[in-house]
Backbone as CSV, one residue per row, in Angstrom:
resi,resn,N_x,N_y,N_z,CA_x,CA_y,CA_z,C_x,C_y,C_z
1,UNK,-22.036,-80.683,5.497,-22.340,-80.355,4.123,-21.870,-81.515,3.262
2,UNK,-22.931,-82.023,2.144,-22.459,-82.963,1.520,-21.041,-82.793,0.533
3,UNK,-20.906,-83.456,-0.213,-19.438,-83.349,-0.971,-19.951,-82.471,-2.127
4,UNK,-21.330,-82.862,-2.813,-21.660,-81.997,-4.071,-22.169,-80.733,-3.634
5,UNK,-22.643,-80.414,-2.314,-23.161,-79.371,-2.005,-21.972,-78.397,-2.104
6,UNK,-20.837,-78.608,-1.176,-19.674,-78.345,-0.951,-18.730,-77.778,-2.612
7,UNK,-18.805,-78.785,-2.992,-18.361,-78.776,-4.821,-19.229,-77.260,-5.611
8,UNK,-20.571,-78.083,-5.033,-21.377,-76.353,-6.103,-21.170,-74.981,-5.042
9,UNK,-20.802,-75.058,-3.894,-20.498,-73.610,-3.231,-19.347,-73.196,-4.024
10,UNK,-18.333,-73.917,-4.038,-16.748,-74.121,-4.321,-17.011,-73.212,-5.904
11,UNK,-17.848,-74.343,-6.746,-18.023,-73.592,-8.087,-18.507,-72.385,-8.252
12,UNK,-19.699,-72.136,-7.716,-20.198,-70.363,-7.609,-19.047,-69.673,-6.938
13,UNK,-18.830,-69.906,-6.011,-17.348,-69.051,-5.268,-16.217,-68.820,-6.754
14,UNK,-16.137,-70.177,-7.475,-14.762,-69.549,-8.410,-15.869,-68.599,-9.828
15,UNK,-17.111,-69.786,-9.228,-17.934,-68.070,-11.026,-17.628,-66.533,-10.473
16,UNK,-18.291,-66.546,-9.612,-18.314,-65.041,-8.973,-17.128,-64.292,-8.873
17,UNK,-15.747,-64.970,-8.846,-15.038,-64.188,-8.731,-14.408,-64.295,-10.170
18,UNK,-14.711,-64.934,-11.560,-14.298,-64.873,-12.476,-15.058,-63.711,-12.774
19,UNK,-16.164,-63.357,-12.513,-17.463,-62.645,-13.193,-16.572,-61.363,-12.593
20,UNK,-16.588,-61.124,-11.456,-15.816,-59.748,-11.161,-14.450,-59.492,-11.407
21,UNK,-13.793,-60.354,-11.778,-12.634,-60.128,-12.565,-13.005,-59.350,-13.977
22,UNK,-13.710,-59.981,-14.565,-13.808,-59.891,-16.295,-14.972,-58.507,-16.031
23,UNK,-15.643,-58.081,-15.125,-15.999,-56.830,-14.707,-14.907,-55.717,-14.669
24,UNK,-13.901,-56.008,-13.743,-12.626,-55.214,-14.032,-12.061,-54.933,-14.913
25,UNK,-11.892,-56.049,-15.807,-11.061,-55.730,-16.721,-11.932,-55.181,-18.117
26,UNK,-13.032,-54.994,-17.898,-14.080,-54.532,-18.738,-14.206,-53.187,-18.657
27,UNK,-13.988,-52.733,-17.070,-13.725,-50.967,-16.357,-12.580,-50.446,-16.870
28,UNK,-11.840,-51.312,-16.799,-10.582,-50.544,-17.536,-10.110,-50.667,-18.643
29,UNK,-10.833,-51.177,-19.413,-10.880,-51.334,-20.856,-11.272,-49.951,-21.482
30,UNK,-12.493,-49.705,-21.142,-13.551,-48.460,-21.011,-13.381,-47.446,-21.074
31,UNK,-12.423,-47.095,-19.676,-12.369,-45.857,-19.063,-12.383,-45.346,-19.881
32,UNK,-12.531,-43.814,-19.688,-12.290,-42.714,-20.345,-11.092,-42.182,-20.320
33,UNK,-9.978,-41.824,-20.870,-9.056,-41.410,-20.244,-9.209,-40.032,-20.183
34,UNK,-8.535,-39.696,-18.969,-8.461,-37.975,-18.207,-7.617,-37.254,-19.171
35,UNK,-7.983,-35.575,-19.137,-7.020,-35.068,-19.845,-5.672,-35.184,-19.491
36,UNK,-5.307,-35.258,-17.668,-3.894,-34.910,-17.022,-3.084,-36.157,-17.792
37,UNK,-3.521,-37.313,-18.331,-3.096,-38.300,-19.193,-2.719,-37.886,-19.754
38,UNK,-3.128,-37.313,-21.182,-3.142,-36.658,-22.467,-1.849,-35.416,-22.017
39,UNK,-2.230,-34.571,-21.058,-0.971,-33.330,-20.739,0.383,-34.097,-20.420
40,UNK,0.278,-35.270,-19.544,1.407,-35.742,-19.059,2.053,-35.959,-20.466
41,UNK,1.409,-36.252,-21.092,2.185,-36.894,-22.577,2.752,-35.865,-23.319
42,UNK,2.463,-34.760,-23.078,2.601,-33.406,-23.702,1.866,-33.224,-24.977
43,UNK,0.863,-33.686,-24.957,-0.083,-33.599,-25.476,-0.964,-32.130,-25.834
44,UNK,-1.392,-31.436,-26.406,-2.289,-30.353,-25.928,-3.781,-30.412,-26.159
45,UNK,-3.908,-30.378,-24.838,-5.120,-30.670,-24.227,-6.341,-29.344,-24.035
46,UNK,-7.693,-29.415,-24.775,-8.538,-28.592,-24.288,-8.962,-29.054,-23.029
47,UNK,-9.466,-28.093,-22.367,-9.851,-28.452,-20.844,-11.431,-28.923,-20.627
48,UNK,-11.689,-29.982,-20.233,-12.933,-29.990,-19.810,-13.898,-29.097,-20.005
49,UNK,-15.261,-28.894,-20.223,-15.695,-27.674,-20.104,-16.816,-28.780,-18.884
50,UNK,-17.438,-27.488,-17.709,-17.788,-28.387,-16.883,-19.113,-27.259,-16.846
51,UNK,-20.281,-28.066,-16.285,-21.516,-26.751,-15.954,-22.283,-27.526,-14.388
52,UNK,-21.783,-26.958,-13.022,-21.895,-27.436,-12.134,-22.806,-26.167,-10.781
53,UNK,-23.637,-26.700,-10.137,-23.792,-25.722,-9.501,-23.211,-24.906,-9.002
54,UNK,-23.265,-23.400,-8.264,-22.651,-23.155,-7.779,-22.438,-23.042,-6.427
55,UNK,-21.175,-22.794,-5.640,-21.350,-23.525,-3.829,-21.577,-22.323,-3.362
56,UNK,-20.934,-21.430,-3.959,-21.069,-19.663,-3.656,-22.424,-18.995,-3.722
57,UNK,-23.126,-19.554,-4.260,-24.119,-18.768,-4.785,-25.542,-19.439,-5.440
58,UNK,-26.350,-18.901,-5.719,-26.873,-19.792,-6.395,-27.011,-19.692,-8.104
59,UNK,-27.526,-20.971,-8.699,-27.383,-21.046,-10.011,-26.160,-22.091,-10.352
60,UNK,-26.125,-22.077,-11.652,-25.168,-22.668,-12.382,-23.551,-22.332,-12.454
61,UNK,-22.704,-22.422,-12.710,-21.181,-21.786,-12.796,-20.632,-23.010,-13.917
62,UNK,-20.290,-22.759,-15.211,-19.330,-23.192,-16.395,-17.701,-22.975,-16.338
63,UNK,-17.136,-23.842,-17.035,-15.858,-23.639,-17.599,-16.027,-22.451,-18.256
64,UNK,-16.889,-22.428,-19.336,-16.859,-22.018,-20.539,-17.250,-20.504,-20.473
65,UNK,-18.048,-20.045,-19.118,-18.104,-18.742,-19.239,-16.711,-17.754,-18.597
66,UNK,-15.702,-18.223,-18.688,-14.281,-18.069,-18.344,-13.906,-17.730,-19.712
67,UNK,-14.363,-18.515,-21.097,-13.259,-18.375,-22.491,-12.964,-17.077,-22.485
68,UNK,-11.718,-17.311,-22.770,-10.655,-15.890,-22.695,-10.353,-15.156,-21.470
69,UNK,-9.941,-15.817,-20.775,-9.373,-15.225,-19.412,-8.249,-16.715,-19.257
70,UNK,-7.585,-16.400,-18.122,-6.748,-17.175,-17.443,-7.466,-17.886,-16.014
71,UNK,-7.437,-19.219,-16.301,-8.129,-19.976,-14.779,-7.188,-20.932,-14.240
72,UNK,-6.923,-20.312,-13.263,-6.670,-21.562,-12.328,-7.649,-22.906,-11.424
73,UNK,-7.880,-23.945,-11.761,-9.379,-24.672,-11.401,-8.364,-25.552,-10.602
74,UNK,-9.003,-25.709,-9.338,-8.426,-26.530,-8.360,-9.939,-27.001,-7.883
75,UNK,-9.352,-28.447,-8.000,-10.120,-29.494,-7.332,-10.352,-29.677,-6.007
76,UNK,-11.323,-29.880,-5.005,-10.849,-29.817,-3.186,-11.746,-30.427,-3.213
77,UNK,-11.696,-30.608,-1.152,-12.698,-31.666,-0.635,-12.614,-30.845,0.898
78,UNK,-13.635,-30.496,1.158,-13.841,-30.529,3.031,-13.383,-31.226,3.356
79,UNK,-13.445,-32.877,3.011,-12.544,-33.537,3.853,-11.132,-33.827,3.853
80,UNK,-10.495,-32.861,3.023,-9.032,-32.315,2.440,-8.472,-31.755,3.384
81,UNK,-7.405,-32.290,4.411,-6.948,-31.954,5.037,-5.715,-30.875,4.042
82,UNK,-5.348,-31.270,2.936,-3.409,-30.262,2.589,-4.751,-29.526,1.708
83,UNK,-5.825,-29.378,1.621,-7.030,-28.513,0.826,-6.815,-27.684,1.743
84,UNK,-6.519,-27.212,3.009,-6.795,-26.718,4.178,-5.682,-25.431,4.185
85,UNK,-4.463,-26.357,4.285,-3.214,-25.920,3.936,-3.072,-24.717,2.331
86,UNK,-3.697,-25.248,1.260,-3.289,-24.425,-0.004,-4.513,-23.699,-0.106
87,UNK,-5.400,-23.600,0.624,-6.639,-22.597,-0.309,-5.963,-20.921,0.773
88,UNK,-5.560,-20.661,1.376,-4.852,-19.235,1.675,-3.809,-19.177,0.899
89,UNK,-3.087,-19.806,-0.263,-1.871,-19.644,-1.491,-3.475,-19.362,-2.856
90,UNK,-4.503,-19.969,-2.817,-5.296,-19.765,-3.506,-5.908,-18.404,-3.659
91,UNK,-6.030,-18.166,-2.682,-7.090,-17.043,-2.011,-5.874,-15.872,-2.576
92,UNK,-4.822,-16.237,-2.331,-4.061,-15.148,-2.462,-3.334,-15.047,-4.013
93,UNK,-3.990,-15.784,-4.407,-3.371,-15.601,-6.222,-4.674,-14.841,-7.015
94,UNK,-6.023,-15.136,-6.021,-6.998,-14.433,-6.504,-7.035,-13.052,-6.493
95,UNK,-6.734,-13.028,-5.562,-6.758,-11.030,-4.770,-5.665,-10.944,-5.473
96,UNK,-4.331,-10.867,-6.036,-3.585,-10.396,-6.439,-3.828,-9.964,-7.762
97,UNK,-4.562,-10.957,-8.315,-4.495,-10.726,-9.880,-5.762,-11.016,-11.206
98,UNK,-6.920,-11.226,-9.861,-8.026,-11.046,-10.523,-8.152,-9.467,-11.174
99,UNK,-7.594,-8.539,-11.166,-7.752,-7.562,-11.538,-7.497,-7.335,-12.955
100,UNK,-6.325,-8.478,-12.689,-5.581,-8.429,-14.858,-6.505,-10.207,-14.887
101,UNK,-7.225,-10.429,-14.438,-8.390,-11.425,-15.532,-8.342,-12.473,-15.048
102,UNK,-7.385,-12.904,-13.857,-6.966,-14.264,-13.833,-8.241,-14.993,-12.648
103,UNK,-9.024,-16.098,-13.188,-9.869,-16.533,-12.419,-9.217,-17.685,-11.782
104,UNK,-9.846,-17.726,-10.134,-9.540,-19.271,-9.404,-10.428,-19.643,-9.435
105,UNK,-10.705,-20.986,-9.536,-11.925,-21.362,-9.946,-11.922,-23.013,-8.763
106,UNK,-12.486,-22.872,-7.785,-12.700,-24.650,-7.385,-14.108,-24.853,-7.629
107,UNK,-13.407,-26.020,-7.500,-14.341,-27.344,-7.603,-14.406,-27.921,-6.841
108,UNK,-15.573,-28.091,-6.006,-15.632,-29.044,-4.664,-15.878,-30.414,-5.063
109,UNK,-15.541,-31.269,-4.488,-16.004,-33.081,-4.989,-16.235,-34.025,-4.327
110,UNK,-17.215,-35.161,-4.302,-17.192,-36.127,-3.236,-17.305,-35.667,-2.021
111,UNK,-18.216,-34.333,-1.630,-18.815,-33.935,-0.162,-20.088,-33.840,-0.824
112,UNK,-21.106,-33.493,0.952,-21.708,-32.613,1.175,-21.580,-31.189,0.891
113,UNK,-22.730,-31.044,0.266,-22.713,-29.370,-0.103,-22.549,-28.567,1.471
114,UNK,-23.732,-28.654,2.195,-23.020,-27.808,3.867,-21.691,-27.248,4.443
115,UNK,-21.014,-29.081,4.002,-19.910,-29.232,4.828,-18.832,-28.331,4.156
116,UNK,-19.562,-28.559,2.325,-17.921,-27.917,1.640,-18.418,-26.039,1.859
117,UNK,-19.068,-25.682,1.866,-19.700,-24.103,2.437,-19.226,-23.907,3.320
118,UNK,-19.268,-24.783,4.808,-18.314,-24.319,6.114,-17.274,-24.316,5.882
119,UNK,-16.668,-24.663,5.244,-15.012,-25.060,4.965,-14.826,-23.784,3.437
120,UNK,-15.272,-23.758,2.904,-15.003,-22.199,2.515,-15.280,-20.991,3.081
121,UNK,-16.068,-20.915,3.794,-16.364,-20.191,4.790,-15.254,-19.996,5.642
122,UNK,-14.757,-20.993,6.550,-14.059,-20.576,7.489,-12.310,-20.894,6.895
123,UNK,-12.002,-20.829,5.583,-11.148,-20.483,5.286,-11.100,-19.215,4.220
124,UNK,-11.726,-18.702,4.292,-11.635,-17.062,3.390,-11.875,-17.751,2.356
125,UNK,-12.212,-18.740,1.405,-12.205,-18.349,0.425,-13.244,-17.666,-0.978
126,UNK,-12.996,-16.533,-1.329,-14.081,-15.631,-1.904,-13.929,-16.066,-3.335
127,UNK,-13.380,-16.538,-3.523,-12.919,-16.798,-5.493,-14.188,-18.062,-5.677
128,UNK,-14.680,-17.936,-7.203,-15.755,-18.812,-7.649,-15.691,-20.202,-7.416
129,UNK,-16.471,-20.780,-6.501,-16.489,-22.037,-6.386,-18.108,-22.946,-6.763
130,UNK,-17.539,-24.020,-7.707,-18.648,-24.898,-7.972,-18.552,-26.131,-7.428
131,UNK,-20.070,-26.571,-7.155,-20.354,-27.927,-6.651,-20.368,-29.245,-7.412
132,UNK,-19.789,-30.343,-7.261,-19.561,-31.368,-7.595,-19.773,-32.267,-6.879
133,UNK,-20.895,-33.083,-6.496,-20.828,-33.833,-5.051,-20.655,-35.234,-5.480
134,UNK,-21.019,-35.496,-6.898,-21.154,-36.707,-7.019,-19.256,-37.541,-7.914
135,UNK,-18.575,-36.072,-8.409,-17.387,-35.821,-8.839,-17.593,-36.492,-10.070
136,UNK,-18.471,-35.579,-10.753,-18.550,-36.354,-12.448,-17.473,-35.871,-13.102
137,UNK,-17.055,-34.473,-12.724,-16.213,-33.746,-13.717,-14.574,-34.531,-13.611
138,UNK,-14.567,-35.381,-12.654,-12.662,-35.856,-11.893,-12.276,-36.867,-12.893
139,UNK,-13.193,-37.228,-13.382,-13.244,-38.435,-14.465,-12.395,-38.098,-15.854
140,UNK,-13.433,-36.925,-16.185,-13.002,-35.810,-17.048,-11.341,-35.099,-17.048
141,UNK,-11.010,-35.077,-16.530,-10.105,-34.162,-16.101,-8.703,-35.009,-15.428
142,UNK,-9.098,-36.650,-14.597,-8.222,-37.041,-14.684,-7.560,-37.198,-13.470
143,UNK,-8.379,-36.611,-12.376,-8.153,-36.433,-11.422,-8.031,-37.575,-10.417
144,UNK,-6.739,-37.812,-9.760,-6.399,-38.760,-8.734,-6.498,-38.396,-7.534
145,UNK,-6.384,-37.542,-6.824,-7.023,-36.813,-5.490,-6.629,-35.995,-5.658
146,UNK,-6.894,-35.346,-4.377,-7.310,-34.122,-3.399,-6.222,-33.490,-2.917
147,UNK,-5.972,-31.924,-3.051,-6.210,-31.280,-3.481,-5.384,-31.418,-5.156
148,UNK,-6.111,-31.101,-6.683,-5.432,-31.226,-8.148,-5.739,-29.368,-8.465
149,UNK,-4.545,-29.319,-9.047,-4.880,-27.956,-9.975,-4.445,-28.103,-11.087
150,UNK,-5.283,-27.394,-12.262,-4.812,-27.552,-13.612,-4.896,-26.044,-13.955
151,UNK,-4.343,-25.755,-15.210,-4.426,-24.169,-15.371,-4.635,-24.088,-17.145
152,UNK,-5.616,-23.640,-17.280,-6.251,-23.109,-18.362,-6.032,-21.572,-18.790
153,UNK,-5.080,-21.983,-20.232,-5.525,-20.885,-20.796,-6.555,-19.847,-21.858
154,UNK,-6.288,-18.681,-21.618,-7.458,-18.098,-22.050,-7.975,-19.059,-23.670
155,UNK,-7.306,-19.714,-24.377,-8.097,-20.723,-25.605,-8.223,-21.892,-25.134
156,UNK,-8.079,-21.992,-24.127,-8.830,-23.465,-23.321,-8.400,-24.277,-23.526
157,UNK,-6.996,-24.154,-23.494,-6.014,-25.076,-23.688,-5.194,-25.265,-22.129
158,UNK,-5.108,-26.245,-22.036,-4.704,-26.325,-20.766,-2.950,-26.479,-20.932
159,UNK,-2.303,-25.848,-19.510,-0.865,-25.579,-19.961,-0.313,-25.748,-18.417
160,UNK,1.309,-26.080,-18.589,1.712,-26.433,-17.336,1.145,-27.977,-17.761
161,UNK,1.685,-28.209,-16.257,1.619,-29.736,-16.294,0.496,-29.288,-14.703
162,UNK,-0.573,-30.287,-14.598,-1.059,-30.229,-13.245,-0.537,-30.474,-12.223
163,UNK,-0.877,-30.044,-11.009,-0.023,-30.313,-9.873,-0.612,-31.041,-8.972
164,UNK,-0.329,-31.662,-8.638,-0.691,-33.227,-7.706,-1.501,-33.140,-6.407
165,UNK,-2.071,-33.563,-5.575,-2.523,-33.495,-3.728,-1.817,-33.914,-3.227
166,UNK,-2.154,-33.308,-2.057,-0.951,-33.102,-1.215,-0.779,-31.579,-0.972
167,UNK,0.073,-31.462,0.079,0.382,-30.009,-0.014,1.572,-29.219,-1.120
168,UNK,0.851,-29.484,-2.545,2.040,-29.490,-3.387,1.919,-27.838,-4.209
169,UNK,1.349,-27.134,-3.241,1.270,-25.630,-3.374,2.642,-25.224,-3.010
170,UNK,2.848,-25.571,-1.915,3.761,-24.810,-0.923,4.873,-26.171,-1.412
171,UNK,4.967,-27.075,-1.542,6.124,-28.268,-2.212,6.501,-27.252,-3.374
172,UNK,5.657,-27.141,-4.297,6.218,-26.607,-5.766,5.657,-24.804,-5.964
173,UNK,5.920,-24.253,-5.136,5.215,-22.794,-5.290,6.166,-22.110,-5.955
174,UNK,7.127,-22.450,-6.658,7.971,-21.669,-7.325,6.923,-22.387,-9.001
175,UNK,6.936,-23.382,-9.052,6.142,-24.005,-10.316,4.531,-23.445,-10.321
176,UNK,4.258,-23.685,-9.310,3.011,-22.712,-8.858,2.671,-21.362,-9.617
177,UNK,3.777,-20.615,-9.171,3.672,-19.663,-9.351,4.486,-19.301,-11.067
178,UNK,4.926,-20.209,-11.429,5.339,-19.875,-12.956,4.466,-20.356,-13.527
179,UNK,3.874,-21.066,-13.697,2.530,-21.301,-14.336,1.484,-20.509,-14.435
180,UNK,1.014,-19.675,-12.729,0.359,-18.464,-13.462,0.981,-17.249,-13.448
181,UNK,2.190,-17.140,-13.876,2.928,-16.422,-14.904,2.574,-16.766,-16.368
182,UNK,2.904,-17.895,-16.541,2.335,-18.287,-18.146,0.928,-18.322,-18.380
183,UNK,0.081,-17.871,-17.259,-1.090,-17.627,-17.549,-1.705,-16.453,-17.972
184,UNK,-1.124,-15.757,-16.980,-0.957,-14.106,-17.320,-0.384,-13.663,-18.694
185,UNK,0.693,-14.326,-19.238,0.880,-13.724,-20.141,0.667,-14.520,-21.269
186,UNK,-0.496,-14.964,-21.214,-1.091,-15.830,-22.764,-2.214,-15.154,-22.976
Protein backbone atom coordinates (compact mmCIF):
# COMPACT_ATOMS: atom_id res chain seq x y z
CA UNK A 1 0.00 0.00 0.00
CA UNK A 2 1.29 3.31 -0.99
CA UNK A 3 2.13 5.97 1.79
CA UNK A 4 -0.99 8.30 0.67
CA UNK A 5 -3.18 5.39 0.27
CA UNK A 6 -2.16 4.27 3.74
CA UNK A 7 -2.48 8.13 5.10
CA UNK A 8 -6.25 8.35 3.57
CA UNK A 9 -7.23 4.79 5.27
CA UNK A 10 -5.51 6.21 8.51
CA UNK A 11 -7.74 9.50 7.96
CA UNK A 12 -11.24 7.84 7.36
CA UNK A 13 -10.33 5.38 10.26
CA UNK A 14 -9.80 8.66 12.66
CA UNK A 15 -13.28 10.43 10.71
CA UNK A 16 -15.32 7.47 11.48
CA UNK A 17 -14.51 7.16 14.76
CA UNK A 18 -14.83 10.96 15.49
CA UNK A 19 -18.32 10.70 13.68
CA UNK A 20 -19.36 7.92 16.22
CA UNK A 21 -18.10 9.56 19.04
CA UNK A 22 -20.03 12.92 18.45
CA UNK A 23 -23.04 10.27 17.66
CA UNK A 24 -22.69 9.31 21.32
CA UNK A 25 -22.45 12.11 22.75
CA UNK A 26 -25.43 13.42 20.75
CA UNK A 27 -27.49 10.02 22.39
CA UNK A 28 -26.85 11.18 25.50
CA UNK A 29 -27.39 14.55 25.21
CA UNK A 30 -31.02 13.57 24.07
CA UNK A 31 -32.05 10.94 26.07
CA UNK A 32 -35.07 11.11 27.63
CA UNK A 33 -34.71 10.78 31.08
CA UNK A 34 -36.66 7.75 32.91
CA UNK A 35 -39.00 8.42 35.62
CA UNK A 36 -36.84 5.90 38.22
CA UNK A 37 -34.35 9.12 37.67
CA UNK A 38 -36.81 11.65 38.65
CA UNK A 39 -38.09 9.05 41.88
CA UNK A 40 -34.48 8.42 42.80
CA UNK A 41 -34.31 12.16 43.34
CA UNK A 42 -37.42 12.08 45.33
CA UNK A 43 -39.01 13.65 43.00
CA UNK A 44 -42.84 12.86 42.48
CA UNK A 45 -43.27 11.19 39.64
CA UNK A 46 -46.53 10.35 37.48
CA UNK A 47 -46.11 6.98 36.04
CA UNK A 48 -45.83 6.33 32.51
CA UNK A 49 -49.08 5.67 31.07
CA UNK A 50 -48.36 2.74 28.58
CA UNK A 51 -51.06 1.10 25.86
CA UNK A 52 -49.41 -2.29 24.86
CA UNK A 53 -50.83 -5.46 23.65
CA UNK A 54 -51.92 -7.86 25.62
CA UNK A 55 -49.75 -11.38 26.25
CA UNK A 56 -52.81 -12.81 28.16
CA UNK A 57 -55.26 -12.23 25.92
CA UNK A 58 -56.14 -10.54 23.16
CA UNK A 59 -56.49 -6.76 22.50
CA UNK A 60 -54.92 -3.85 24.01
CA UNK A 61 -54.05 -3.51 28.01
CA UNK A 62 -53.23 0.46 29.40
CA UNK A 63 -51.72 1.96 32.43
CA UNK A 64 -54.47 4.12 32.52
CA UNK A 65 -57.34 1.73 32.69
CA UNK A 66 -55.93 0.90 36.33
CA UNK A 67 -56.58 4.96 37.50
CA UNK A 68 -57.58 4.49 40.93
CA UNK A 69 -56.51 1.26 42.06
CA UNK A 70 -53.08 0.22 43.38
CA UNK A 71 -50.48 -1.44 40.68
CA UNK A 72 -47.71 -3.13 41.07
CA UNK A 73 -45.99 -3.14 37.20
CA UNK A 74 -43.03 -5.32 36.97
CA UNK A 75 -40.96 -5.40 34.07
CA UNK A 76 -39.66 -9.24 32.88
CA UNK A 77 -38.09 -11.14 30.18
CA UNK A 78 -38.36 -15.04 29.30
CA UNK A 79 -35.00 -14.73 29.08
CA UNK A 80 -34.94 -13.59 32.89
CA UNK A 81 -33.49 -16.03 34.67
CA UNK A 82 -34.15 -14.07 38.81
CA UNK A 83 -37.77 -13.22 36.49
CA UNK A 84 -38.08 -16.96 37.16
CA UNK A 85 -37.26 -16.77 40.74
CA UNK A 86 -39.82 -13.57 41.69
CA UNK A 87 -42.93 -14.10 39.51
CA UNK A 88 -44.31 -16.97 42.38
CA UNK A 89 -43.69 -13.67 45.17
CA UNK A 90 -45.75 -11.95 42.24
CA UNK A 91 -48.33 -14.37 41.67
CA UNK A 92 -48.73 -14.39 45.25
CA UNK A 93 -49.27 -10.66 46.03
CA UNK A 94 -51.93 -11.01 43.31
CA UNK A 95 -54.12 -13.76 44.83
CA UNK A 96 -53.80 -12.20 48.11
CA UNK A 97 -55.04 -8.91 47.48
CA UNK A 98 -56.53 -8.41 44.23
CA UNK A 99 -59.66 -8.60 46.09
CA UNK A 100 -59.06 -5.06 47.97
CA UNK A 101 -58.00 -3.60 44.22
CA UNK A 102 -54.44 -4.16 44.11
CA UNK A 103 -53.36 -4.92 40.39
CA UNK A 104 -49.94 -6.82 39.21
CA UNK A 105 -49.41 -5.76 36.22
CA UNK A 106 -46.17 -7.13 33.86
CA UNK A 107 -44.70 -6.12 31.24
CA UNK A 108 -42.89 -8.40 29.07
CA UNK A 109 -39.78 -6.78 27.02
CA UNK A 110 -37.18 -7.48 24.47
CA UNK A 111 -38.73 -11.21 23.67
CA UNK A 112 -40.67 -13.08 21.52
CA UNK A 113 -44.24 -13.02 22.15
CA UNK A 114 -44.40 -17.30 22.17
CA UNK A 115 -41.53 -17.53 24.25
CA UNK A 116 -42.79 -14.85 26.91
CA UNK A 117 -46.51 -16.98 26.89
CA UNK A 118 -44.52 -20.28 27.69
CA UNK A 119 -42.82 -18.75 30.44
CA UNK A 120 -46.01 -17.40 31.92
CA UNK A 121 -47.55 -20.29 31.35
CA UNK A 122 -45.34 -22.56 32.99
CA UNK A 123 -44.86 -20.34 35.85
CA UNK A 124 -48.55 -19.72 37.08
CA UNK A 125 -48.69 -16.54 36.29
CA UNK A 126 -52.55 -15.37 36.00
CA UNK A 127 -52.23 -11.53 36.88
CA UNK A 128 -52.48 -9.01 33.67
CA UNK A 129 -49.69 -9.17 31.50
CA UNK A 130 -48.76 -6.86 28.47
CA UNK A 131 -46.54 -7.19 25.51
CA UNK A 132 -43.62 -5.11 24.82
CA UNK A 133 -41.28 -6.76 22.37
CA UNK A 134 -39.66 -3.97 21.02
CA UNK A 135 -39.34 -2.33 24.95
CA UNK A 136 -40.58 1.18 24.02
CA UNK A 137 -42.15 1.65 27.37
CA UNK A 138 -38.23 0.85 29.46
CA UNK A 139 -37.16 4.09 28.07
CA UNK A 140 -40.09 5.66 29.67
CA UNK A 141 -39.89 4.40 32.89
CA UNK A 142 -36.19 4.14 33.19
CA UNK A 143 -35.61 0.88 33.21
CA UNK A 144 -32.02 -0.77 33.52
CA UNK A 145 -32.87 -4.51 33.50
CA UNK A 146 -34.57 -7.39 34.21
CA UNK A 147 -36.49 -8.19 36.43
CA UNK A 148 -37.71 -3.77 37.60
CA UNK A 149 -40.81 -3.11 39.68
CA UNK A 150 -42.30 0.18 40.26
CA UNK A 151 -45.53 0.74 42.24
CA UNK A 152 -48.19 3.09 41.34
CA UNK A 153 -50.53 4.68 43.19
CA UNK A 154 -54.12 4.81 42.78
CA UNK A 155 -53.36 8.99 41.41
CA UNK A 156 -50.64 7.71 39.35
CA UNK A 157 -48.17 8.77 41.21
CA UNK A 158 -45.60 6.51 41.57
CA UNK A 159 -44.28 5.74 45.25
CA UNK A 160 -41.58 3.72 46.95
CA UNK A 161 -38.51 3.83 45.33
CA UNK A 162 -38.29 0.96 42.43
CA UNK A 163 -36.67 -2.12 43.00
CA UNK A 164 -33.81 -3.23 40.94
CA UNK A 165 -33.10 -7.00 38.80
CA UNK A 166 -31.92 -9.40 40.14
CA UNK A 167 -33.54 -11.47 42.56
CA UNK A 168 -34.34 -8.37 44.59
CA UNK A 169 -37.91 -9.72 45.57
CA UNK A 170 -36.70 -12.14 47.93
CA UNK A 171 -33.19 -9.63 48.67
CA UNK A 172 -35.69 -6.84 49.81
CA UNK A 173 -39.17 -8.62 50.52
CA UNK A 174 -39.57 -6.91 53.67
CA UNK A 175 -39.39 -3.43 51.30
CA UNK A 176 -41.37 -5.42 48.92
CA UNK A 177 -43.79 -5.93 50.88
CA UNK A 178 -44.06 -2.37 52.62
CA UNK A 179 -44.54 -0.77 49.62
CA UNK A 180 -47.59 -2.67 48.82
CA UNK A 181 -48.64 -1.83 52.14
CA UNK A 182 -48.39 1.80 51.11
CA UNK A 183 -50.25 0.81 48.27
CA UNK A 184 -53.07 -0.57 49.89
CA UNK A 185 -53.50 2.07 51.97
CA UNK A 186 -53.45 5.12 49.54
Amino acid sequence: MSGRLKLAAQGLAVALVAGLFALLVWKVATQKEGAASKLGRGEIVSAPNFRLDRLDGEGKISLAEYRGRPVVVNFWGSWCDPCKEEAPVLEETWRRYKDRGLIVLGVDFHDLKGAARRFARENDMSYPLAYDGPGATITDYGVEAAPETFFVAPDGKLVCERLLGGVHIERNRDRYDDCVQELLAA
